[in-house]
C-alpha positions, 0 to 999 in steps of 0.5 A, a space after each residue: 451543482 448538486 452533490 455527487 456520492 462516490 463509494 470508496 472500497 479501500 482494502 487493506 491488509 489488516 482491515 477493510 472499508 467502504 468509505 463514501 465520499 459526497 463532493 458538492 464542488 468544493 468540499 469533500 465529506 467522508 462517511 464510512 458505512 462498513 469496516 470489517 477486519 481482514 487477516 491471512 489464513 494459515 494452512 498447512 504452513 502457508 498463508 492464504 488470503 479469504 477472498 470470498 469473505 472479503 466480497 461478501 463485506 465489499 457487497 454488504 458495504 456497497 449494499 449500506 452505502 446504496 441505502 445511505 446514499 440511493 443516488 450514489 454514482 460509482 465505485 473503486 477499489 484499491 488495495 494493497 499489491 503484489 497479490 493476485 488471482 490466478 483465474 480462467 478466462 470466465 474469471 473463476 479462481 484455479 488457484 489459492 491466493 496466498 499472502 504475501 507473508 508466506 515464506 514459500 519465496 524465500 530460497 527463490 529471494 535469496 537465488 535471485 540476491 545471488 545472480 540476476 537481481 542487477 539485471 531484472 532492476 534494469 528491466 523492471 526498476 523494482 527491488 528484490 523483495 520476497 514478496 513480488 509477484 515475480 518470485 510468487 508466479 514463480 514458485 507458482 509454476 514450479 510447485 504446480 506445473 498445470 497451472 501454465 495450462 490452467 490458469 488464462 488471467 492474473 488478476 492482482 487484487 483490486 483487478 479481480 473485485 473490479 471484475 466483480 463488480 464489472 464482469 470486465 478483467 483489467 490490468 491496471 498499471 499502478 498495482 502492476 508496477 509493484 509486481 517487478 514485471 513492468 517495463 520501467 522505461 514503458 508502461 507494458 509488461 516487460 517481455 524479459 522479465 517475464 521470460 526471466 521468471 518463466 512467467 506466460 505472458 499471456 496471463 496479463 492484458 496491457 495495463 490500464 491507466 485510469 481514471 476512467 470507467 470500466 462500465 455499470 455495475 453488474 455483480 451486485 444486485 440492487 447497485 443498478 445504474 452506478 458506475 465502475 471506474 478503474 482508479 489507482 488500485 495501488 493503496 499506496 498510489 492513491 494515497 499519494 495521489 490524496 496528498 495536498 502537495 506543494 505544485 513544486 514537486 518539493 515534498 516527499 511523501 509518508 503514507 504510515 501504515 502496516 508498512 512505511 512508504 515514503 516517496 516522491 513523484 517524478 519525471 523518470 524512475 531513479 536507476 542505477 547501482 545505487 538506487 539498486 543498493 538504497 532497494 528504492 522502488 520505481 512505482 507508478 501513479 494511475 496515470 503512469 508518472 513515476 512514484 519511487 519509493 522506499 519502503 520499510 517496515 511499520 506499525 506491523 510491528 507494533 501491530 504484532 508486538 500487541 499480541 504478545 501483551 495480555 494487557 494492550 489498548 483497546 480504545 482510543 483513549 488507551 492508544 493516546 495513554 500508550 503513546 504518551 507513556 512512550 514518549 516519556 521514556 528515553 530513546 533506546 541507544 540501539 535501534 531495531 534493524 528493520 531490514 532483519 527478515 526474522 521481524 517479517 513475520 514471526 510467531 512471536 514480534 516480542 521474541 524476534 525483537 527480544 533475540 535481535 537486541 540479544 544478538 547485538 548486546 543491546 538491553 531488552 525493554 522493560 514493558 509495553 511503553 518501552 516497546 513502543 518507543 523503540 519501534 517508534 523510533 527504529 521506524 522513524 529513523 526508516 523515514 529518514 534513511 528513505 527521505 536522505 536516499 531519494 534527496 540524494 538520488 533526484 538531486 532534490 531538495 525536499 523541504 518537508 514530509 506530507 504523512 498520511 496513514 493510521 501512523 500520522 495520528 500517532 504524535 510520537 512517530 510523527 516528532 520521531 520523524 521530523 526529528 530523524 530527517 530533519 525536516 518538518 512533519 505535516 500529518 493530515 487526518 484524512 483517509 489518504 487511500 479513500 480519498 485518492 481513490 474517490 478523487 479518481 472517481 470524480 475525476 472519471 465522472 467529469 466532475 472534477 478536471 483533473 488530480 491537481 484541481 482535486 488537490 487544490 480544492 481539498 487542500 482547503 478544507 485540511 488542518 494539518 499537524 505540524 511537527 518540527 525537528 528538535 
């Protein structure tokens, strides 16, 4: 068979990439034609995403990718949740997209913490935090009444670039099961939720299942004749949809990034007061399964730490030294609280982290290297709260952790992990979102049969690290 090219748009929140994938029937090779950073906007004390920046990367990318590969087939886009464009019924924006750092949700957060979270998990089977959907449409609606009259679509992100480059505005379910507005017994919106939130219902269509195509593409001149096609626009969701799992449904999965995300896929969402307590989240694959998950925070605090270091690694070769050098060092006694909301998203990660441990009496690391041990371990012992909770919520027993993400390159978070759970760690060097995201698209071009004909097939070419507890 000859080889299909499938371009990849995989944005994230700190970067962007237009990812190729060539698949010759067996093999899948990857090549990243375009990287760009990404970062929020501070204004006038709020957060804002650069969405016209970004298309213009997305379009220099497509642009690359058409001219390494002049026969390339399709494209999808996946990025991270929770935000949107509030458009017009011709798709122009009405509003600023704002990020999901911004702070503007906090006192509705802490409001709905007092009264009416029991009830909006029963509807929804999404957690409180601070930054759904729900509580950003909110503050939306009260801080700019007009916007009910202005506004005719929400569009979450990997939604709105869809349209772009399609002209078609669709909802897709896993990006929209993260938003606390879909019916966790269905697979459309929740009716009372959104009345709950005060949020039109008209501003969303039926969410979508893919994979499957949403048409030519019409917003890039010059990508004539390739394919839009609607994949799991979640990140997450098309991370795990790239994992090699095991058929018995024995694996949890870690994608480690930004945020650590570990789930599993199941039959039915996991419910109740103590699913509630444990702020698991019941999420969905592109296809509509189940995807609960725990999520906490990451190597965004590492990520952040850095800033305040005038000294910090720029290569890969500085980032193998940093790590090594941490785990020559001991584990701290007390590790980090990542549930405190000050490490969110401080001025300063060092002075958050500083006052934490001065709050609990705990000493303060000496340099980078300890920095970096104490994060490492404070977000492995993360994993292992998460994998515990959905062991004892599904009533399964998992046998290992499947780590996909910029964490499953870095050895100390990996053995940290194993350690933690007490469960051996595969971490896979692949792309884990692109992947996913190209797996769909074979699979909506009739090239492959279905995900788990892709998993097989592509689990072959893998060599996993392995990490087991000590």
């Amino acid at each position: 068979m000859s080889t299909v090219h499938c371009a990849a748009v995989d944005l994230g929140a700190t970067s962007g990439r237009v990812i190729v994938g060539s698949w010759d029937g067996s093999r899948l090779e990857l090549n990243e034609v375009h990287r760009f950073p990404n970062q929020f906007r501070s204004l006038a004390g709020h957060e804002y995403w650069d969405i016209p920046g970004l298309w213009t990367e997305v379009r220099a990318g497509l642009h690359k990718a058409k001219e390494v590969h002049p026969k390339l087939a399709s494209v999808g886009v996946d990025a991270w949740a929770v935000d949107h464009v509030l458009a017009d019924a011709r798709g122009r924006p009405v509003y600023p997209v704002h990020a999901y750092r911004d702070l503007r949700t906090a006192a509705l957060s802490r409001d709905l913490g007092r009264s009416g979270i029991e009830k909006v998990y029963r509807l929804t089977g999404v957690p409180n935090y601070p930054y759904n959907t729900s509580l950003q449409l909110q503050e939306t609606i009260q801080s700019c009444p007009g916007i009910i009259g202005t506004a005719k679509r929400c569009l979450f992100i990997p939604d709105y670039f869809n349209f772009l480059l399609s002209g078609r505005m669709v909802n897709e379910l896993s990006v929209a099961s993260h938003s606390q507005l879909i019916d966790v017994n269905g697979t459309g919106w929740s009716g009372p939720a959104l009345r709950f939130f005060g949020i039109p219902s008209g501003w969303f269509r039926p969410p979508a299942r893919g994979p499957r195509r949403l048409g030519p593409v019409v917003g890039v001149p010059g990508l004539e004749g390739v394919t839009s096609v609607l994949v799991a626009g979640h990140d997450t969701a098309s991370a795990f949809a790239a994992m090699p799992a095991a058929p018995e449904g024995t694996d949890l999965y870690l994608s480690s990034g930004t945020w650590s995300l570990l789930g599993i896929e199941n039959d039915a969402p996991l419910l109740g007061p103590r699913a509630l307590a444990e702020r698991i989240s019941n999420e969905r694959m592109g296809d509509g399964r189940y995807r609960p998950l725990k999520s906490c925070l990451g190597l965004w605090l590492l990520e952040r730490l850095l800033l305040d270091f005038a000294s910090r690694p720029t290569t890969p070769a500085a980032w193998r030294q940093l790590i090594a050098s941490a785990a020559g060092t001991a584990v701290p006694a007390v590790l980090l609280d990542l549930g405190d909301a000050s490490l969110f998203n401080p001025a300063s990660m060092r002075g958050a982290i500083d006052a934490q441990l001065r709050r609990r009496r705990a000493p303060i690391p000496r340099d980078l290297a300890r920095y970096a041990r104490l994060i490492c371990a404070s977000v492995a012992a993360g994993h292992a709260s998460a994998a515990a909770a959905l062991s004892g919520l599904s009533g399964k027993a998992f046998g290992r952790i499947l780590m996909v993400g910029g964490g499953s390159q870095n050895r100390l978070l990996c053995q940290a992990t194993a350690d933690a759970a007490s469960l051996p760690v595969k971490s896979y060097a692949l792309e884990g979102a692109a992947v996913g995201n190209i797996a769909a698209q074979l699979v909506a071009l009739g090239e492959v049969r279905d995900h788990a004909s892709f998993r097989r097939k592509y689990s072959r070419q893998l060599e996993p690290a392995e990490y087991y507890p000590r």
